[in-house]
KOLTORTI-511521 format. One record per residue (C-alpha): x, y, z; residue in three letters. Coordinates in steps of 0.1 Angstrom, whole numbers, padded with zeros to 4 digits, always signed. Example, Ala and Ser with C-alpha at 12.3 -4.5 7.8 and 13.67 -1.06 7.14 Angstrom:
# residues 2
+0123-0045+0078ALA +0137-0011+0071SER 
END
This chain:
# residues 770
+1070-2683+1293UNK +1052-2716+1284UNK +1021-2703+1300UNK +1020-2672+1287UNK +1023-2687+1254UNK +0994-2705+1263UNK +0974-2676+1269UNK +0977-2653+1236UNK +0971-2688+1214UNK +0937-2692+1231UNK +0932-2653+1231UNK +0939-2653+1195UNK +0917-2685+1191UNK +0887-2668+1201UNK +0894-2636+1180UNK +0889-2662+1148UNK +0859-2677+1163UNK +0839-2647+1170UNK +0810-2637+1147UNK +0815-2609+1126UNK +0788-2587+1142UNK +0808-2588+1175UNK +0839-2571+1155UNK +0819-2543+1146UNK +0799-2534+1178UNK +0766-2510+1167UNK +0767-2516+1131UNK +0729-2516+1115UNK +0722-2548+1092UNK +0685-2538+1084UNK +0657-2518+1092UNK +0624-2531+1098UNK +0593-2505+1092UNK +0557-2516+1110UNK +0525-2505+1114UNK +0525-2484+1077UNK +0496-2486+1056UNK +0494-2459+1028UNK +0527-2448+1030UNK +0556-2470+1009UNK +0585-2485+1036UNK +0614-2467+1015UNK +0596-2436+1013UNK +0597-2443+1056UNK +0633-2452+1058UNK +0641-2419+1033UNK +0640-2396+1065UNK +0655-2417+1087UNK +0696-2411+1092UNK +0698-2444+1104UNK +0709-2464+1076UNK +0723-2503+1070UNK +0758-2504+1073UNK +0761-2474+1099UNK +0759-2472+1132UNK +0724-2467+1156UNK +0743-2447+1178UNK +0711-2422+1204UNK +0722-2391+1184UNK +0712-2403+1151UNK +0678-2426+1162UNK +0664-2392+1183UNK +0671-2369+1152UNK +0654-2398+1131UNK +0623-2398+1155UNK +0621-2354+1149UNK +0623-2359+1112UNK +0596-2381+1108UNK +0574-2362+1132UNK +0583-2336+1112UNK +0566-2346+1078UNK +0536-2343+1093UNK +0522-2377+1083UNK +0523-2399+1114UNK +0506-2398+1146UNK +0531-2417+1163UNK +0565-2424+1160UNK +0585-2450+1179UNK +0624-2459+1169UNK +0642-2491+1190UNK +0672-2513+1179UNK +0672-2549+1185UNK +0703-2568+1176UNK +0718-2555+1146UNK +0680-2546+1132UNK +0663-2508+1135UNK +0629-2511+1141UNK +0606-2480+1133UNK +0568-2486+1144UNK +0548-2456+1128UNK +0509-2449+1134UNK +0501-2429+1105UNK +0483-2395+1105UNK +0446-2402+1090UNK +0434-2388+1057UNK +0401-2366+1054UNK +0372-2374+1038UNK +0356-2348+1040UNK +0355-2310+1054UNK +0321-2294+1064UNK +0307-2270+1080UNK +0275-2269+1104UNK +0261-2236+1119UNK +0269-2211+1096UNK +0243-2186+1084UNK +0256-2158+1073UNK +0288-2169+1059UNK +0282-2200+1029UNK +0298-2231+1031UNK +0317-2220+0996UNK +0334-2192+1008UNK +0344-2207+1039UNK +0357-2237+1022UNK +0379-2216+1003UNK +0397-2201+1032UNK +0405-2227+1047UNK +0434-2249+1039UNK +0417-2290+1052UNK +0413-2307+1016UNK +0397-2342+1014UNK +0421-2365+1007UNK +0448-2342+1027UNK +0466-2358+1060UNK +0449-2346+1089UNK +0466-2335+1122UNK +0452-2317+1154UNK +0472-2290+1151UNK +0458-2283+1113UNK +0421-2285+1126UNK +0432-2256+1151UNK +0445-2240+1128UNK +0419-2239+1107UNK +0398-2232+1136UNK +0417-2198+1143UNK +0413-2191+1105UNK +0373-2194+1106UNK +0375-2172+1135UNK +0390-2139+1119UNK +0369-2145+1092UNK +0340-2140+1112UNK +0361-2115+1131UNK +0365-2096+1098UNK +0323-2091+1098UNK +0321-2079+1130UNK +0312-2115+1147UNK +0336-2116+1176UNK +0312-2134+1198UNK +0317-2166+1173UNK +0333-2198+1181UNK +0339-2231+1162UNK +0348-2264+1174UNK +0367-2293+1154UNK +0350-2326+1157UNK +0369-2357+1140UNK +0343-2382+1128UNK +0363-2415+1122UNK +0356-2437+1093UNK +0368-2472+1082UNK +0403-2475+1065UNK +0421-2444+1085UNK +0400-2421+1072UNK +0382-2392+1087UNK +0353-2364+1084UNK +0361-2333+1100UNK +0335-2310+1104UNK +0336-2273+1123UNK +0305-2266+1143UNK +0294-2234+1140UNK +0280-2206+1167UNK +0282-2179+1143UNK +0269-2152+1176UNK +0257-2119+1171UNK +0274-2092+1150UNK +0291-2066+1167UNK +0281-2033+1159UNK +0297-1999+1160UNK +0275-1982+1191UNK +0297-1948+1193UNK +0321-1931+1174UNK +0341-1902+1194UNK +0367-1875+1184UNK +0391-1861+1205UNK +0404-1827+1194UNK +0386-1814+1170UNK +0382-1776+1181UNK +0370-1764+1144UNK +0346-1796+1132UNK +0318-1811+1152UNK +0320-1845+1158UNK +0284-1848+1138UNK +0305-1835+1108UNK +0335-1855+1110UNK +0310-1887+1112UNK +0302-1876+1075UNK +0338-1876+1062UNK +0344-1912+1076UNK +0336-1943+1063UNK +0323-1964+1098UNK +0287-1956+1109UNK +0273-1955+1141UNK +0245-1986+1145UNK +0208-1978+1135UNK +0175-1996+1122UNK +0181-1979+1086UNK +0216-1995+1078UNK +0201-2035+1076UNK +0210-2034+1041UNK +0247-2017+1047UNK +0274-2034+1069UNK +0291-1997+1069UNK +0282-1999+1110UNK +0300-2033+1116UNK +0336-2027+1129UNK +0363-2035+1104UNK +0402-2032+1118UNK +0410-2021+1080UNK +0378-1998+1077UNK +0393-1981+1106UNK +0428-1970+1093UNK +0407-1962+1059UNK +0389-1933+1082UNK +0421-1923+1097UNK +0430-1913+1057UNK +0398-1900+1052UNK +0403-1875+1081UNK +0435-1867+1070UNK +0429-1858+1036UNK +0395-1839+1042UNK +0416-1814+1072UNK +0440-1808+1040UNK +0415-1805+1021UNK +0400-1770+1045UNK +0441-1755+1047UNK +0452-1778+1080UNK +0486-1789+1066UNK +0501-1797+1102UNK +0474-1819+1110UNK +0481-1857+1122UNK +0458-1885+1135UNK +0473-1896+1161UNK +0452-1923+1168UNK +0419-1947+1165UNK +0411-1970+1187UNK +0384-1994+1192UNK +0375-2007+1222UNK +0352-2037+1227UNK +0326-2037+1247UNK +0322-2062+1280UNK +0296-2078+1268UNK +0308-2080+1234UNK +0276-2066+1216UNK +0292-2035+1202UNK +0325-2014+1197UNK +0331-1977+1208UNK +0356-1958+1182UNK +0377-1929+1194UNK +0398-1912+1170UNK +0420-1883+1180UNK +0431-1848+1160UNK +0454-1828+1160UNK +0440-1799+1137UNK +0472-1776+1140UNK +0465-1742+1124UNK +0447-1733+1093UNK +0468-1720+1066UNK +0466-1692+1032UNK +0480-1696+1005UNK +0508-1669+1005UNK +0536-1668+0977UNK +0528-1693+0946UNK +0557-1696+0925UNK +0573-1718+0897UNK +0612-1724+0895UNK +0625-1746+0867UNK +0660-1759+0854UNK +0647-1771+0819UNK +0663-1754+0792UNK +0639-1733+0771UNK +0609-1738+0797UNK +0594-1702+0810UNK +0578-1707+0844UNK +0559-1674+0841UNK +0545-1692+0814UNK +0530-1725+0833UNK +0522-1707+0867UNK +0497-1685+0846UNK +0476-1722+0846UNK +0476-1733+0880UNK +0442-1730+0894UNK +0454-1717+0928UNK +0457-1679+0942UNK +0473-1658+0971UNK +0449-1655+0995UNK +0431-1690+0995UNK +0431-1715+1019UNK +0453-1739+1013UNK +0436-1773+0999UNK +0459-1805+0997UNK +0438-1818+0969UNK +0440-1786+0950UNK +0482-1790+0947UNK +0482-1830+0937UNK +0456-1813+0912UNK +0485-1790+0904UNK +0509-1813+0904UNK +0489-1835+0879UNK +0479-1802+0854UNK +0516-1790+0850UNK +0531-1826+0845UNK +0503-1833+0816UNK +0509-1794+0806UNK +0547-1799+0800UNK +0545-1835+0786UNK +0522-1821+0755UNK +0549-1788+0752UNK +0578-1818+0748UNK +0591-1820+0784UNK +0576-1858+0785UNK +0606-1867+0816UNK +0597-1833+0839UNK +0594-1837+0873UNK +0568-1815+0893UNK +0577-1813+0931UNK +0555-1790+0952UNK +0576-1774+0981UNK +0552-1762+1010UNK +0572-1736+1032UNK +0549-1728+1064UNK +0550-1695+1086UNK +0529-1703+1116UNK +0528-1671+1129UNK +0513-1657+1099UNK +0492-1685+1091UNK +0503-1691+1060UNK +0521-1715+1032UNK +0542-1708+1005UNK +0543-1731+0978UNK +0565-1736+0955UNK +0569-1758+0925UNK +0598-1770+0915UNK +0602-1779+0879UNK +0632-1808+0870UNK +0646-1829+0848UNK +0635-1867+0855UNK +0654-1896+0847UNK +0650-1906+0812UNK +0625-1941+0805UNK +0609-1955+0780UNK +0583-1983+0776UNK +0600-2013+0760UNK +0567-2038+0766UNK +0535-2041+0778UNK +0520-2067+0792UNK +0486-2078+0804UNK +0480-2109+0828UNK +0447-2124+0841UNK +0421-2116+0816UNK +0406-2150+0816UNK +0378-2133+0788UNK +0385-2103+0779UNK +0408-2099+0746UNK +0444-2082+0750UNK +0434-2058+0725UNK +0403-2046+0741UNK +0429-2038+0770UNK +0455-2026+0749UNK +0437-2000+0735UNK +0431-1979+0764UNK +0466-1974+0770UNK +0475-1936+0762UNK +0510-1944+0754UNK +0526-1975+0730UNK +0553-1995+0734UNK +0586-1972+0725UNK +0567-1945+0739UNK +0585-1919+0772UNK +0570-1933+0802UNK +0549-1903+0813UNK +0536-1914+0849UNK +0505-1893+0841UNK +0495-1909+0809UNK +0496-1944+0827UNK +0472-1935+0854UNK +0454-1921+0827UNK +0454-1957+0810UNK +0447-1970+0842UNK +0414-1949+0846UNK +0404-1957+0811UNK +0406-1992+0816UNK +0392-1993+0855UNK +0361-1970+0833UNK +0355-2001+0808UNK +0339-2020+0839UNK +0351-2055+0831UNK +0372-2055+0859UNK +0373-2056+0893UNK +0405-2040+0898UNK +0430-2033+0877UNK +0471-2026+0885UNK +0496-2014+0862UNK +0533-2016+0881UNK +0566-2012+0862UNK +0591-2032+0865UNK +0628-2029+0850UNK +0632-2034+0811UNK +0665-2049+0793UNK +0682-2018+0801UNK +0686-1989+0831UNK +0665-1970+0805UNK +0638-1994+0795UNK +0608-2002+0819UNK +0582-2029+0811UNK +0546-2021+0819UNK +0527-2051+0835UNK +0489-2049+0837UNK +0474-2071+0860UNK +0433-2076+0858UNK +0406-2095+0877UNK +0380-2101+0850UNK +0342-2094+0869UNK +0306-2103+0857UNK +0297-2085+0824UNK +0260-2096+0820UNK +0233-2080+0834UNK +0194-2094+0834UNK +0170-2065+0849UNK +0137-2062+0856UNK +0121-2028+0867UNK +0090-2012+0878UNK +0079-1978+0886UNK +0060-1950+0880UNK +0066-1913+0864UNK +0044-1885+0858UNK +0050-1888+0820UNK +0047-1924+0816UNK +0027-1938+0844UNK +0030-1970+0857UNK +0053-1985+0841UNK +0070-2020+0841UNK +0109-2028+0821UNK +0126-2058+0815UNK +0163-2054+0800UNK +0192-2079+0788UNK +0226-2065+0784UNK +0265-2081+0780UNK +0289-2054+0786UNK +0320-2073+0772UNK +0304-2097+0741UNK +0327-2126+0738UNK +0351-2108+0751UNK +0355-2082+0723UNK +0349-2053+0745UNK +0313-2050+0717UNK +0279-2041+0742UNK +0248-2055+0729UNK +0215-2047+0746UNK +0181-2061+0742UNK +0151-2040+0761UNK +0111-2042+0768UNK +0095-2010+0788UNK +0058-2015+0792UNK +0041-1983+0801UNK +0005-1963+0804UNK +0014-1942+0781UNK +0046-1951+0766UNK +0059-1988+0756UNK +0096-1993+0737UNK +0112-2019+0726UNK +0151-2015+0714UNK +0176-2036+0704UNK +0212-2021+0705UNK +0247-2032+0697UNK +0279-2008+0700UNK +0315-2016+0690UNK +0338-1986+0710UNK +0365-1994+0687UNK +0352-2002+0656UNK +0383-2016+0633UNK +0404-2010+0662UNK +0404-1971+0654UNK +0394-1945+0674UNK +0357-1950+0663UNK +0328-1959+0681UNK +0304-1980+0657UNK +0269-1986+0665UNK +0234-1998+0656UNK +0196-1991+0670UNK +0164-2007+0662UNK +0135-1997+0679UNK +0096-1996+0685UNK +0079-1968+0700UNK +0046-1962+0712UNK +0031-1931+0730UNK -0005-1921+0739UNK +0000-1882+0740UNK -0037-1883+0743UNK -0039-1857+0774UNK -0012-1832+0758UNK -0026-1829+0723UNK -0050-1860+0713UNK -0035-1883+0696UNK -0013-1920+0699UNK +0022-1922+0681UNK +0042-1952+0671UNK +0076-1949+0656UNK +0095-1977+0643UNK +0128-1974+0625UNK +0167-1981+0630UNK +0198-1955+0634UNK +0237-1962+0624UNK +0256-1941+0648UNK +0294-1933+0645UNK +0314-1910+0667UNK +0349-1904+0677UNK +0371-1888+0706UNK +0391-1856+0689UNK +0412-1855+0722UNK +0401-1864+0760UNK +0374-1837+0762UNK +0362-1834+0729UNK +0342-1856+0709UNK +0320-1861+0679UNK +0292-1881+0668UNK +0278-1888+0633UNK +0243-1907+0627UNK +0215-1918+0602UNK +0181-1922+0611UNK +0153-1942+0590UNK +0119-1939+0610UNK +0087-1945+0596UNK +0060-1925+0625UNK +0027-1929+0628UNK +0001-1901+0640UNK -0033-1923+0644UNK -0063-1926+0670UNK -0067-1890+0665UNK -0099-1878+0691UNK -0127-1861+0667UNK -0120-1831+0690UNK -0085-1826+0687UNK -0071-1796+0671UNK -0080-1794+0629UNK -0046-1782+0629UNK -0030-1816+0647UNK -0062-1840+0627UNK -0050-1827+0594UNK -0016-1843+0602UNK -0031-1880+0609UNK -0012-1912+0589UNK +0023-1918+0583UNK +0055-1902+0573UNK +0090-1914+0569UNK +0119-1899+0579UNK +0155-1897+0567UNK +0176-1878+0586UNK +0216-1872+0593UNK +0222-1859+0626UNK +0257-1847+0641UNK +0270-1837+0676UNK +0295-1823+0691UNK +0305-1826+0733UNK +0330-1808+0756UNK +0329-1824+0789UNK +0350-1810+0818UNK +0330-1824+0844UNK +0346-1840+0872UNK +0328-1869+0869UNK +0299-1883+0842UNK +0277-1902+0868UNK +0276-1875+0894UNK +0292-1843+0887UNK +0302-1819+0912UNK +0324-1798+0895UNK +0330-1787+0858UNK +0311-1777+0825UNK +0297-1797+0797UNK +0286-1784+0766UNK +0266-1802+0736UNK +0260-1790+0704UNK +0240-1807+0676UNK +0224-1802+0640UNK +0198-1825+0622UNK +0192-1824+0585UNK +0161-1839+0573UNK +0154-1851+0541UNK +0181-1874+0526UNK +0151-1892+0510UNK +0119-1898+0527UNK +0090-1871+0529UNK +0098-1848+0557UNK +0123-1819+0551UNK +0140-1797+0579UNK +0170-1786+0595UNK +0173-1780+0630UNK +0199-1767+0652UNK +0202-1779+0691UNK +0226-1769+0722UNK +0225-1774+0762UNK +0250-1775+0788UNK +0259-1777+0822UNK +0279-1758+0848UNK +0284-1767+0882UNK +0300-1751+0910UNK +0308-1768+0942UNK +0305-1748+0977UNK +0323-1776+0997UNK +0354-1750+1001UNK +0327-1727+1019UNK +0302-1751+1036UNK +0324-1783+1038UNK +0302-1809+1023UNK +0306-1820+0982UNK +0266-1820+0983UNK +0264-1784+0982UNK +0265-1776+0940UNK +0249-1744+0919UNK +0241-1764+0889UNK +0234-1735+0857UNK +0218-1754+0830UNK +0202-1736+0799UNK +0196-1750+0759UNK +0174-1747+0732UNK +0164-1758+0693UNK +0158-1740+0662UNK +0142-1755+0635UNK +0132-1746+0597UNK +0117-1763+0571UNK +0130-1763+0536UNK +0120-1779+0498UNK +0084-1764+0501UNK +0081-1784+0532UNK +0059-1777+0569UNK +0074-1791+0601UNK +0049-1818+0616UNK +0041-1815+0654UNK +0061-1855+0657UNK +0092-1832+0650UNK +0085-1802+0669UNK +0098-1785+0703UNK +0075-1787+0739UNK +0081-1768+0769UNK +0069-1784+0804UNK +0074-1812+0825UNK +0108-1822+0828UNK +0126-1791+0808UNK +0104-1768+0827UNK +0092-1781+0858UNK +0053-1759+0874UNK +0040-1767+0838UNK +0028-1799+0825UNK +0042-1819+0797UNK +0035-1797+0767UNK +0021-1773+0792UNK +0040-1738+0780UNK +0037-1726+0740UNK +0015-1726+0714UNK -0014-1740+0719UNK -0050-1742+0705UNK -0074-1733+0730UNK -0105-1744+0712UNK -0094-1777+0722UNK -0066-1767+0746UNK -0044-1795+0725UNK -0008-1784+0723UNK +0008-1779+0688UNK +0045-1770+0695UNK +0067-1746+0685UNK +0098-1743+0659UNK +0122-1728+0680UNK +0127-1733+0720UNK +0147-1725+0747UNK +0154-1731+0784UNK +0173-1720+0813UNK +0178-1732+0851UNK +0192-1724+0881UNK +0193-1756+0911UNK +0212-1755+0939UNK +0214-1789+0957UNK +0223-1794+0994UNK +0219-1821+1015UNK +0197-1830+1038UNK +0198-1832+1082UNK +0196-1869+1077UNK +0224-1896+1076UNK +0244-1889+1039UNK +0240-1927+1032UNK +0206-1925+1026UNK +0211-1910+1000UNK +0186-1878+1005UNK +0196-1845+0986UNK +0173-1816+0982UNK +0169-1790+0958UNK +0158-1754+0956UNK +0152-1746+0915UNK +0138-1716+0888UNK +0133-1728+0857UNK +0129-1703+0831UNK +0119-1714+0793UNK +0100-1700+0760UNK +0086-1723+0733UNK +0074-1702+0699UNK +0072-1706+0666UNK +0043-1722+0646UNK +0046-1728+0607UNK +0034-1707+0579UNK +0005-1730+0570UNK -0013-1730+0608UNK -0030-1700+0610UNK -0064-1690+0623UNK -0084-1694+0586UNK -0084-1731+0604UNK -0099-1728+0634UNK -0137-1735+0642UNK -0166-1706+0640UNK -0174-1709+0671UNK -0134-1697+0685UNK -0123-1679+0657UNK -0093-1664+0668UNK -0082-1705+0685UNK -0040-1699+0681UNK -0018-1689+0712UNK +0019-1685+0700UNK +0036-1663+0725UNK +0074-1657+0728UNK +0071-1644+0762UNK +0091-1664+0792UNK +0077-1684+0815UNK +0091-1693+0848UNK +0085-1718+0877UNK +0101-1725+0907UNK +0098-1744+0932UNK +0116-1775+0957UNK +0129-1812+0953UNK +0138-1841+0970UNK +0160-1865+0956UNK +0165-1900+0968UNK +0195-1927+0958UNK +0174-1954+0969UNK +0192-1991+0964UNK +0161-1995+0937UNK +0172-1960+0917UNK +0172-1928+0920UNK +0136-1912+0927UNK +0129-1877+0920UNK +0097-1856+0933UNK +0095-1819+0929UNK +0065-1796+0941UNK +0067-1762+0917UNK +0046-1732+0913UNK +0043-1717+0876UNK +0050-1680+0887UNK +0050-1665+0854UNK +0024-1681+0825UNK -0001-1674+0805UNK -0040-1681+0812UNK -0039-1706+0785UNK -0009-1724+0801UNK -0014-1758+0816UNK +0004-1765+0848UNK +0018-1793+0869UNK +0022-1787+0909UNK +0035-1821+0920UNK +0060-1845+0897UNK +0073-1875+0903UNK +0100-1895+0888UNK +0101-1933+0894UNK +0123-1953+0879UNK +0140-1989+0897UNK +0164-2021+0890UNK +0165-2056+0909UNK 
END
């Protein structure tokens, strides 16, 4: 008992006597960081789930080691305890300097710099600079540069800090060498090439990278195809596939795409159902521009679908729903189509708003919009306000997405813009059969301080004509539906070959105009010109010498347009008519009224020979004139026939004339008709070759009261040639989109004149930007 005694007192003795870090076994007192340099020690011991007072148990130290190698800013990361103390010994990640780039050509440092995501004064890692190095590779990949490759190389610099710069072999591009169909049975191969976007490689595309290979190019053509086999009445047709298969040596890809045409259908029943109340479907199928019998065109019904949704939205069905129903009968080859007329769920705009126009105004954008804020939300007048502000050009693209409003009937519309250069400094060159060589140097902003207002400043310098003008249009002046604008001007012509004499005018016209609805529109203008008929040749005419000095002219002038063309810059399809009148003599000394028209029809043939560059183009117009108050028209304001509005005669070539000194005098009253058809060429389409088979048909008459024979010399008494009678050339053209402008040349023959008729074989029309 005694001894036992003994032994729990000296067990209990040395209990007491014990430290206190042997009661708690494990138990962390501090930790200890080493080795940092930029980076604080609590920011270190923040990861860490080791902390003082717990325990450094392997579980939490090896979880401590992952999260600091997980930050991203340390090389190397070592955790040990000693004692009651945690040491952590961290060799920190270094920090760039700088990021370059050696060996690249054809792509700038600048762009690349922005792709990739190294900064200078970033942490750098390995696995970043590979990274980065796969990054530059599909870049290059993107251009057609498979061949490429890029190395990292780490140049080290004092205080932890390092360059890293990508070497460059940049490689040879990898052209498209052959592009293959499979399946086509009722399109050669040669045509389908046309309807796609990818060329084939050749000498003439060095300024086009349409023949390097482009993975998003490729599903692009696979669209292309698709629409333009809907577009000829195959509505079961699918591509089911395009592929592109590198070649070994990496120098080129070969492109396969495969059809599967299906049959071609005819249109057979085309009807209209509806469920709105008080809507007759007769009455809107009577305006659908398809028929029985057709073949069936893809484009034409989204065409369809587009007309009777505007059609009902202005008869007050703003929320109808067009759904074209396509019912096939292969064995008949053909479609029934059916459109089904419905009520749509009710919205309406409760805001708009417009994001990323770093320049332009909001109201500049605002104005485009075809509907307001309150306003049904017609999906057809937002693409519309889509087109409208795409057609400003200030942009390079423009979105408009809804998005839900305060309530399940309320939308908000939000316009999202990338702003794009709006200045423009040209400088031209050329040559033109009725100006000669010629020279032009132009200065234009679009978008003037942002106000949507384009000002203009330009020189041409010609043989025989030179112009200076100085233009500024607002297209919504006072934010109204009014286009406000302003010309001044210098003009100088030497019209010494046509009827001997020079001509400078110099003046300024106030223009206004106005949009009645989408297709109609009006302009209004003054012009004050002061023109001056001098260096008159001491053989020229009596009739054109008696008419040498100065007059000034005052005149209002009004026009009015109705454009249904498909398209302003290069019309396929559609009308345009113009009509105009000029009164003369709201002060100033010349007095007239004249009355002027033209237009425009073209019809396309790509439903019967399957390329849009096949267009009939009808064009005819003409001018009246009379003088009033006592007055004689002057041959400044008078009408010429030749050159340009009839091409086998000369400028001036066709009307009256006087042949004692075979000057042309002009005629009161003109007119002119033509006939083109354009097709294009057996060369690649991007070249940009069309030719042209014309007849021009045109009659110039019409001299005033006070020119008469009493005034021509002894020796030609009878000097005066003013025919009515027609005249008519014809003849072929070749017209080139170049990437310097478009050039025209045209060889006619005058097939129907007159013996005192001058004509013109061979014209050329010049004209170039850079």
């Amino acid at each position: 008992m005694n001894r036992l005694r003994t032994l729990l007192f000296v067990l209990a003795a040395l209990i007491v006597a014990l430290p206190s870090s042997a009661q708690a076994p494990g138990r962390v007192t501090a930790i200890e960081v080493q080795g940092n340099q930029r980076i604080e020690a609590d920011t270190i011991r923040s990861y860490l789930l080791v902390q003082p007072g717990g325990t450094a148990d392997p579980d939490s130290m090896d979880r401590s080691l992952r999260a600091l190698f997980a930050t991203g800013l340390f090389r190397d990361v070592t955790i040990r305890a000693e004692g009651s103390r945690v040491i952590v010994q961290v060799v920190e990640n270094p920090i760039i300097n700088r990021v370059g780039f050696e060996g690249n050509r054809r792509i700038t440092s600048d762009i690349l710099r922005t792709e990739v995501q190294l900064r200078p004064r970033g942490v750098f890692t390995p696995a970043a600079a590979q990274t980065e190095r796969q990054r530059i590779l599909e870049i290059y990949a993107r251009r057609g540069r498979f061949g490429a490759t890029v190395e990292p190389k780490i140049i080290e610099l004092d205080q932890n800090r390092v360059d890293v710069i990508f070497e460059i072999n940049e490689g040879e591009i990898a052209l498209v060498a052959r592009i293959n169909f499979v399946g086509n049975a009722d399109y050669s191969d040669s045509r389908l090439k046309e309807i796609i976007a990818t060329r084939e490689q050749a000498w003439y595309r060095i300024l086009s990278s349409s023949d390097s290979y482009d993975p998003d190019r490729l599903a692009f053509d696979r669209e292309l195809l698709r629409r333009f086999y809907l577009r000829q009445g195959y509505a079961d047709v699918q591509i089911t596939g395009a592929t592109a298969e590198l070649a070994p040596d990496r120098s080129g890809f070969f492109l396969t795409y495969t059809i599967d045409e299906g049959p071609r259908y005819r249109i057979g029943e085309l009807t209209v159902t509806s469920t709105l109340r008080g809507l007759d479907p007769a009455s809107v199928q009577r305006e659908i521009p398809i028929s029985p019998g057709e073949w069936y065109d893809g484009d034409a019904v989204d065409r369809a679908d587009t007309l009777l949704t505007d059609l009902l939205a202005t008869r007050g069905f703003p929320f109808a729903n067009v759904e074209p129903r396509v019912v096939r009968h292969r064995d008949e080859r053909k479609v029934d189509l059916t459109f089904e007329i419905t009520e749509g769920p009710r919205a309406f705009v409760e805001r708009i708003e417009i994001s990323g126009n770093t320049r332009t105004q909001d109201r500049v954008i605002r104005r485009e919009f075809r509907l307001a804020e309150g306003d049904p939300l017609v999906t057809q007048q937002v693409r519309r306000s889509r087109e409208r502000i795409r057609a400003l050009g200030f942009f390079s693209d423009v979105q408009v997405n809804s998005t839900p409003g305060s309530a399940s009937d309320r939308v908000i519309l939000n316009t999202q813009v990338t702003e794009r250069a709006t200045g423009e400094f040209t400088l031209g060159g050329g040559y033109s059969t009725d100006a000669g060589f010629l020279a032009d140097v132009g200065l234009r902003e679009r978008n003037l301080l942002g106000t949507g207002v384009d000002a203009r400043a330009n020189v041409t310098l010609a043989q025989k004509r030179s112009q200076v003008d100085l233009s500024v249009t607002d297209p919504q002046f006072l934010e109204r539906n009014l286009a406000a604008g302003a010309d001044v001007f210098l003009v100088q012509r030497n019209l010494q070959s046509t009827s001997g004499y020079n001509e400078r005018r110099a003046g300024f016209v106030m223009r206004l105009g106005y949009e009645i609805n989408e297709r109609l529109r009006q302009t209004w203008s003054y012009s004050l010109v002061n023109r001056d008929l001098y260096d008159v040749s001491p053989n020229t005419s009596r009739f054109i010498q008696e008419q040498e000095g100065s007059t000034l002219l005052s005149q209002v002038s009004t026009t009015v347009t109705y454009d249904r063309r498909n398209s302003r810059i290069e019309p396929r399809e559609g009308f345009v008519v113009r009509g105009g009148a000029d009164l003369a003599g709201i002060g100033g000394d010349v007095y007239y009224v004249r009355l002027r028209g033209d237009g425009q029809y073209y019809i396309p043939f790509e439903q019967m020979l399957g390329d849009p560059d096949y267009v009939l183009v009808l064009a005819a117009g003409g001018g009246w004139m009379l003088p009033y108050n006592g007055g004689e028209t002057r041959i400044v304001d008078r009408f010429f026939l030749g050159g340009e509005n009839l091409r086998g005669f000369a400028l001036g070539g066709a009307g009256p004339r006087d042949v004692s000194s075979n000057d042309a005098l002009g005629g009161q009253v003109l007119w002119t008709s033509s006939a083109e058809f354009r097709f294009p060429l057996p060369l690649p389409s991007e070249l940009g070759f069309v030719g042209r088979v014309f007849v021009d048909v045109g009659g110039n008459y019409g001299l005033p009261t006070n020119v008469n024979d009493s005034g021509c010399p002894t020796s030609v008494p009878n000097c005066l040639r003013d025919d009515a009678s027609p005249r008519v050339g014809m003849g072929v053209g070749l017209s080139w989109r170049s990437p310097i402008g478009l050039i025209n040349i045209d060889l006619a023959q005058a097939v129907v004149k007159k013996s005192y008729d001058q004509t013109q074989v061979f014209r050329l029309g010049f004209g170039t930007r850079f």
